[in-house]
ZADO-1210 file (C-alpha; in nm, 4 decimals, padded with zeros to 6 digits):
<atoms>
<atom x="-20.7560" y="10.9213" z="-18.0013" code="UNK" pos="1"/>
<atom x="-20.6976" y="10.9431" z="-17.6347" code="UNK" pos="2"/>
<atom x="-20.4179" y="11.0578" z="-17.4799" code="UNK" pos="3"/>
<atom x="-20.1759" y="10.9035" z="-17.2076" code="UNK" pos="4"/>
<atom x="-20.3354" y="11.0479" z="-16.9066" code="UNK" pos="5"/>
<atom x="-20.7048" y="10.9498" z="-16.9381" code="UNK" pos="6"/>
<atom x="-20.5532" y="10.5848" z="-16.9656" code="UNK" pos="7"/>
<atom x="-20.6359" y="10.3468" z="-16.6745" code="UNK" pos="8"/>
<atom x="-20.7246" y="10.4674" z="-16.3121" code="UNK" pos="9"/>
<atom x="-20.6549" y="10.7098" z="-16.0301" code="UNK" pos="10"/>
<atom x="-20.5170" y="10.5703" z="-15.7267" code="UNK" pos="11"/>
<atom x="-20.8354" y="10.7191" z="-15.5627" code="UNK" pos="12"/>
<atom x="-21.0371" y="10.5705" z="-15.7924" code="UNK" pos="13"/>
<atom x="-20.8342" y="10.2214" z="-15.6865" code="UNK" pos="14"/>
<atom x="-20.8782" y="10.3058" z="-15.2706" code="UNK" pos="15"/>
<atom x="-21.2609" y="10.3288" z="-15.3140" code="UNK" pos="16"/>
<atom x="-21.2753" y="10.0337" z="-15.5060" code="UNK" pos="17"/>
<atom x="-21.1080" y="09.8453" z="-15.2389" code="UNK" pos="18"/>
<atom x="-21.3062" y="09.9733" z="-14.9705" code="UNK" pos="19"/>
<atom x="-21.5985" y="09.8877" z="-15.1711" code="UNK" pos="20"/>
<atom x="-21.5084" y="09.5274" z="-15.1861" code="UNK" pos="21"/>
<atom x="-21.4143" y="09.5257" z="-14.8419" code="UNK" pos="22"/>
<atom x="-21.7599" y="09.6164" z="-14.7023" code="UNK" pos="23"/>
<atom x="-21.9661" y="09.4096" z="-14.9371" code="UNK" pos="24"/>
<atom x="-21.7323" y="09.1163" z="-14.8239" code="UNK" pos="25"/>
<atom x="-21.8041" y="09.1413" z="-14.4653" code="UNK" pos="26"/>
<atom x="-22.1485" y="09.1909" z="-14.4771" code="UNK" pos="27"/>
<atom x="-22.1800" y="08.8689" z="-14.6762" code="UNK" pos="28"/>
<atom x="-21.9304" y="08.7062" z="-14.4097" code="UNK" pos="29"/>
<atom x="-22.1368" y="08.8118" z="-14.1748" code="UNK" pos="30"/>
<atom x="-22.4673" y="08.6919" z="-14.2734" code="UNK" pos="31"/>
<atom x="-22.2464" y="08.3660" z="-14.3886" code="UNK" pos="32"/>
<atom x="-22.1727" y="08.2901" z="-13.9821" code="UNK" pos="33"/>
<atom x="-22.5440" y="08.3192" z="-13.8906" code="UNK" pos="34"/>
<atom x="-22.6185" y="08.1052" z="-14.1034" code="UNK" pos="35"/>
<atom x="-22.3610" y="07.8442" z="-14.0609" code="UNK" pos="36"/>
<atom x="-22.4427" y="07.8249" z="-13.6304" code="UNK" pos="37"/>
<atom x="-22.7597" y="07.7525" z="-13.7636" code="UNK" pos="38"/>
<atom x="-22.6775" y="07.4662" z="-13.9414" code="UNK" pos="39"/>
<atom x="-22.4761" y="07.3234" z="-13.6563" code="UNK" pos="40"/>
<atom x="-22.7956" y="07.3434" z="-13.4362" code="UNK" pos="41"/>
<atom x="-22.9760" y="07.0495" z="-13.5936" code="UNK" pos="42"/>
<atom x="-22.6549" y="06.8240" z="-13.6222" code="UNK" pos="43"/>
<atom x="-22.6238" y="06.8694" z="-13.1994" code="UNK" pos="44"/>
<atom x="-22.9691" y="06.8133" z="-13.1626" code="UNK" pos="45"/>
<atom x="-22.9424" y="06.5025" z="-13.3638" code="UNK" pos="46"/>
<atom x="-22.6911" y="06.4086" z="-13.1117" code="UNK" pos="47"/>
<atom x="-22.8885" y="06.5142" z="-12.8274" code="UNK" pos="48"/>
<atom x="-23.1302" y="06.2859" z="-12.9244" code="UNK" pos="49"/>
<atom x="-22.9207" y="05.9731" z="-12.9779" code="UNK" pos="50"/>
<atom x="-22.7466" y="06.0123" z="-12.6224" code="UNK" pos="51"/>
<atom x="-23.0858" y="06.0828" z="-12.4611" code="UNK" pos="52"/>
<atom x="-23.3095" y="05.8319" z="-12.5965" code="UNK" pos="53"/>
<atom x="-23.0191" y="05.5446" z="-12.5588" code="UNK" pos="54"/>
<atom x="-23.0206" y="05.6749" z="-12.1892" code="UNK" pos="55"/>
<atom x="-23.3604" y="05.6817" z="-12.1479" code="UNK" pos="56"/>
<atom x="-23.3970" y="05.2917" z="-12.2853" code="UNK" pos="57"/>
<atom x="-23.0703" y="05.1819" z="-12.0392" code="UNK" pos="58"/>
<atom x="-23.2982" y="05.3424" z="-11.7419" code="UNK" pos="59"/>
<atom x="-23.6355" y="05.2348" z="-11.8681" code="UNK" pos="60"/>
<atom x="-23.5109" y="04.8312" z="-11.8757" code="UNK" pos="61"/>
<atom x="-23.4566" y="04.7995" z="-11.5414" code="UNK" pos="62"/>
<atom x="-23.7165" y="04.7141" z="-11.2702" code="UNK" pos="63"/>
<atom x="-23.9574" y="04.9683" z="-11.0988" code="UNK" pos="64"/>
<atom x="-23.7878" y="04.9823" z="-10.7645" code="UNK" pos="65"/>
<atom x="-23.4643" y="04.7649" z="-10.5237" code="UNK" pos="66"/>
<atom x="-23.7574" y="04.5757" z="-10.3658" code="UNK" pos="67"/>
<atom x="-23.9340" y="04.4576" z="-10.6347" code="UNK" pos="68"/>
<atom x="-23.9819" y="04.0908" z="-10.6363" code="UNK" pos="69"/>
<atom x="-23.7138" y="03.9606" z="-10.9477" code="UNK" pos="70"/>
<atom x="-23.8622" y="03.6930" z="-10.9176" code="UNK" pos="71"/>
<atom x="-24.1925" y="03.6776" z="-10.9721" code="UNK" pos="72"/>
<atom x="-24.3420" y="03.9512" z="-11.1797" code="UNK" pos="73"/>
<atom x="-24.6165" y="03.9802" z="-11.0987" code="UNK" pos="74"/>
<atom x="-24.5766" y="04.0871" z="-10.7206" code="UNK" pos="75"/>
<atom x="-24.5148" y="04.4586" z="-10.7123" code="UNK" pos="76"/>
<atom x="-24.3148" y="04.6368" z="-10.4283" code="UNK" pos="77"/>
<atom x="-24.5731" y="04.7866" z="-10.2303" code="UNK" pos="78"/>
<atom x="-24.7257" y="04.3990" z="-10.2463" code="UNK" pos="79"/>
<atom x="-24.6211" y="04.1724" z="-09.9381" code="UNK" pos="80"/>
<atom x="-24.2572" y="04.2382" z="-09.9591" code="UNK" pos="81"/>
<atom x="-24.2524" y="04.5477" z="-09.8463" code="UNK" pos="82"/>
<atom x="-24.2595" y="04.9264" z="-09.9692" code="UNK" pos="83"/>
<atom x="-24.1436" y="05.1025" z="-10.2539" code="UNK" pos="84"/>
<atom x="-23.8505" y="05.3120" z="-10.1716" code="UNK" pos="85"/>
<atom x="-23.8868" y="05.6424" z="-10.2273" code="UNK" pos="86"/>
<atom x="-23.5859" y="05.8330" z="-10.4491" code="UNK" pos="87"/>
<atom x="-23.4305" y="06.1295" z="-10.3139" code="UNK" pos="88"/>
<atom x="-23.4486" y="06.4560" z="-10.4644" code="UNK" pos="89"/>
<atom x="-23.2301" y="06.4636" z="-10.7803" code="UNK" pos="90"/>
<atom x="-22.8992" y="06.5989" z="-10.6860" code="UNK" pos="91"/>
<atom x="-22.7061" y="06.8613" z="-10.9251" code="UNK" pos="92"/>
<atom x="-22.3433" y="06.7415" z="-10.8236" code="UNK" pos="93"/>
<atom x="-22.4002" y="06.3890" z="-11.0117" code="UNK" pos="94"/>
<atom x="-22.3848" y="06.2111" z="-10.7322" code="UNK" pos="95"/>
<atom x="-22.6345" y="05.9265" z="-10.6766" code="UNK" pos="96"/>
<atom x="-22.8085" y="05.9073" z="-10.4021" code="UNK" pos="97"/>
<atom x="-23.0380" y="05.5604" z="-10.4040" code="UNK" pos="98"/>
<atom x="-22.7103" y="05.3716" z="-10.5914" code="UNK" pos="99"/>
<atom x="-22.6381" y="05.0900" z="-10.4591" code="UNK" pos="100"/>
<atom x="-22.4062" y="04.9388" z="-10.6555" code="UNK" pos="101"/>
<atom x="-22.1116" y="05.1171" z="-10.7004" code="UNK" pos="102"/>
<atom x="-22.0747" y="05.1193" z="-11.1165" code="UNK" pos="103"/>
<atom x="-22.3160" y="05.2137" z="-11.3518" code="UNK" pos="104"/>
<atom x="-22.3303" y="04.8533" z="-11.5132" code="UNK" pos="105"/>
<atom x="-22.4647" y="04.7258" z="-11.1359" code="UNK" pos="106"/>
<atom x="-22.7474" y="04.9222" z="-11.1502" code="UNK" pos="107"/>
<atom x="-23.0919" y="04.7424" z="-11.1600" code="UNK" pos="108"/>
<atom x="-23.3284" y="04.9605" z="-11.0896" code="UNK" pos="109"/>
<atom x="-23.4499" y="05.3115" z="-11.1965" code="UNK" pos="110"/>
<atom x="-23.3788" y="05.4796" z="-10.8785" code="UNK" pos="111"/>
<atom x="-23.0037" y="05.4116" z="-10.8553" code="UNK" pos="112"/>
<atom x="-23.0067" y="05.6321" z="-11.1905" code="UNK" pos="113"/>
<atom x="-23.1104" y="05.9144" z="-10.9980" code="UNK" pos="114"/>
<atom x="-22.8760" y="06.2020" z="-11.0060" code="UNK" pos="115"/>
<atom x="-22.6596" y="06.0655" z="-11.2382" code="UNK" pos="116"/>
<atom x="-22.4174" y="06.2822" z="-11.4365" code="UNK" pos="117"/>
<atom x="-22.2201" y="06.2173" z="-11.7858" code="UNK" pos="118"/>
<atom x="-22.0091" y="06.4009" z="-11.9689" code="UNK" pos="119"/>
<atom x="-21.9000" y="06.3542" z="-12.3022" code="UNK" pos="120"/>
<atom x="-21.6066" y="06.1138" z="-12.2722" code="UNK" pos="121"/>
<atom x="-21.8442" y="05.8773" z="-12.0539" code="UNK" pos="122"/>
<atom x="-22.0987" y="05.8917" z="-12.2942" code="UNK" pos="123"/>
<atom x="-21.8981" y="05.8368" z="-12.6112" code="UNK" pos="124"/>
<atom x="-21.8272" y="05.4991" z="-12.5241" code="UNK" pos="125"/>
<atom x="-21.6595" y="05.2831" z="-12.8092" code="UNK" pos="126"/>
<atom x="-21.6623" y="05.5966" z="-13.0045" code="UNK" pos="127"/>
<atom x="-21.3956" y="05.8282" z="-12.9083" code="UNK" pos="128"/>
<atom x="-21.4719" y="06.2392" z="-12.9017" code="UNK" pos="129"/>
<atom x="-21.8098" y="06.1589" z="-13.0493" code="UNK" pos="130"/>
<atom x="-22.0178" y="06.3625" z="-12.7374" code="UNK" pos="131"/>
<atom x="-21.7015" y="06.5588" z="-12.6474" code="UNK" pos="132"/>
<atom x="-21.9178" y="06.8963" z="-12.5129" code="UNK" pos="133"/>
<atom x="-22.2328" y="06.7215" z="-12.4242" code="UNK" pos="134"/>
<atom x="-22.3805" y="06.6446" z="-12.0843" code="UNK" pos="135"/>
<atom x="-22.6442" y="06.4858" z="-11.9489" code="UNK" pos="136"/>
<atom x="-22.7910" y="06.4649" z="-11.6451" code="UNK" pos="137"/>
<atom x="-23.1023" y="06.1311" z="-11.5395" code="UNK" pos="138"/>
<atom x="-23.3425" y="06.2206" z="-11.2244" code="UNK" pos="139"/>
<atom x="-23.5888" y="06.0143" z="-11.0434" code="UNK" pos="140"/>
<atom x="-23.8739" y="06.2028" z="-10.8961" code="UNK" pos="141"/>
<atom x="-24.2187" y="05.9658" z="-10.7476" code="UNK" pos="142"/>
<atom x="-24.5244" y="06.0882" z="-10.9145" code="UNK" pos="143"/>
<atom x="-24.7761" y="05.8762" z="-10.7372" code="UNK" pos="144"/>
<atom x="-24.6954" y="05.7150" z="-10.4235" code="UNK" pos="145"/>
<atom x="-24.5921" y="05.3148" z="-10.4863" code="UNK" pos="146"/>
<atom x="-24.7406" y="05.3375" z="-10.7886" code="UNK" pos="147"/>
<atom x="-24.5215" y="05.5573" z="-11.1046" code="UNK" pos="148"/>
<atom x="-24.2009" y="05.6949" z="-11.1230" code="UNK" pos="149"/>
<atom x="-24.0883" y="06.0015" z="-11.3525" code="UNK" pos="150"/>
<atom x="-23.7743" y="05.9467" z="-11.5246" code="UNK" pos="151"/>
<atom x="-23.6493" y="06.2676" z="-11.6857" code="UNK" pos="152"/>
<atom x="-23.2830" y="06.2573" z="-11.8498" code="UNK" pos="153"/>
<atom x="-23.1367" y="06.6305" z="-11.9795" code="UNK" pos="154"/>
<atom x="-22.9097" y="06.6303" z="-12.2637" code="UNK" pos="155"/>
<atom x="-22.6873" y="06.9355" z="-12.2810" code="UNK" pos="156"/>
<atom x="-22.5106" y="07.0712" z="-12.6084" code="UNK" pos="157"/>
<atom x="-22.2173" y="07.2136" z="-12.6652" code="UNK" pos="158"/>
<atom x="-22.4037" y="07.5374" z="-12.7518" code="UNK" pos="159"/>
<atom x="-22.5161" y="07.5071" z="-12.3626" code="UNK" pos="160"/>
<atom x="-22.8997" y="07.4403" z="-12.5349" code="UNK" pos="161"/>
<atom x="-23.1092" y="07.1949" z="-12.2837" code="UNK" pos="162"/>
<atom x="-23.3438" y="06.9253" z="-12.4282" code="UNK" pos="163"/>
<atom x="-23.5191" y="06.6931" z="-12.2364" code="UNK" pos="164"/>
<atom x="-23.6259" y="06.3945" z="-12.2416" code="UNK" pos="165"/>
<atom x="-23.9286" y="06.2319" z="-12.0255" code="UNK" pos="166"/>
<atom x="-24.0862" y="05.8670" z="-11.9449" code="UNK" pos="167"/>
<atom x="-24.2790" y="05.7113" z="-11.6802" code="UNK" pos="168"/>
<atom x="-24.2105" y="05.3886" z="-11.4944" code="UNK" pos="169"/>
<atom x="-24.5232" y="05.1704" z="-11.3200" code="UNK" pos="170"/>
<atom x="-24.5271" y="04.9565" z="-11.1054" code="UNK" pos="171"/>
<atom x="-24.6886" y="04.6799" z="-11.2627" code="UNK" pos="172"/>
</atoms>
């Protein structure tokens, strides 16, 4: 039979128990919070994609350039009514440079996209804080003279993580 004092634990037995727990619990929590940014990556990029490919269709409908003949289709801009106009280098302060309408909804061509810059309230639309933390950002550049038109939209994350998004317009 025992007796009394070998009963049960020391209180210094107790401390390094605790301490014990304590470290195994935060390197688990720590190796838990790698893993769950990691798991929020794909969900943003998800949403990346849905703002910049619904972007990238708005800017892709509309005709090549402001001269292009509406309507007939088949005579291109740098075809007997004049020349193609020529966008301006893509601005950073999301202004818009070849716009000529004033609204978004007015725009008809590709190059009054150019420069244009929304955040996530303007891009959630009918869905309230859906994009709240994402940007993006649509530039016009001329590849070949009268002829194609590089439309590049940037889609910016909350996690500040860039993905872009590329098409070409022709003038035919």
């Amino acid at each position: 039979m025992r007796n009394k004092q070998e009963q049960g634990f020391t209180l210094i037995e107790l401390i390094a128990g605790i301490v014990v727990i304590a470290i195994v619990t935060l390197v688990v929590t720590t190796g838990l919070g790698q893993l769950f940014r990691q798991s929020v990556d794909p969900w943003q990029q998800v949403r990346a994609t849905e703002v910049g490919q619904s972007l990238m269709n708005e800017v892709m409908a509309r005709r090549f350039d402001e001269n292009s003949n509406v309507g007939n289709q088949y005579v291109r801009c740098s075809e007997g009514s004049g020349s193609c106009t020529t966008p301006a280098p893509c601005p950073s302060d999301g202004s818009t440079p070849n716009a000529e309408e004033a609204q978004r909804k007015q725009f008809d061509d590709v190059d009054d996209y150019n420069g244009l810059r929304l955040t996530g309230a303007e891009l959630s639309g009918s869905a309230p804080n859906r994009y709240n933390g994402f940007e993006a950002q649509v530039c016009v550049a001329e590849k070949e003279a009268n002829e194609l038109k590089r439309i590049t939209v940037t889609v910016t994350t909350p996690q500040d993580e860039s993905i872009e998004f590329s098409a070409i317009k022709g003038n035919w």
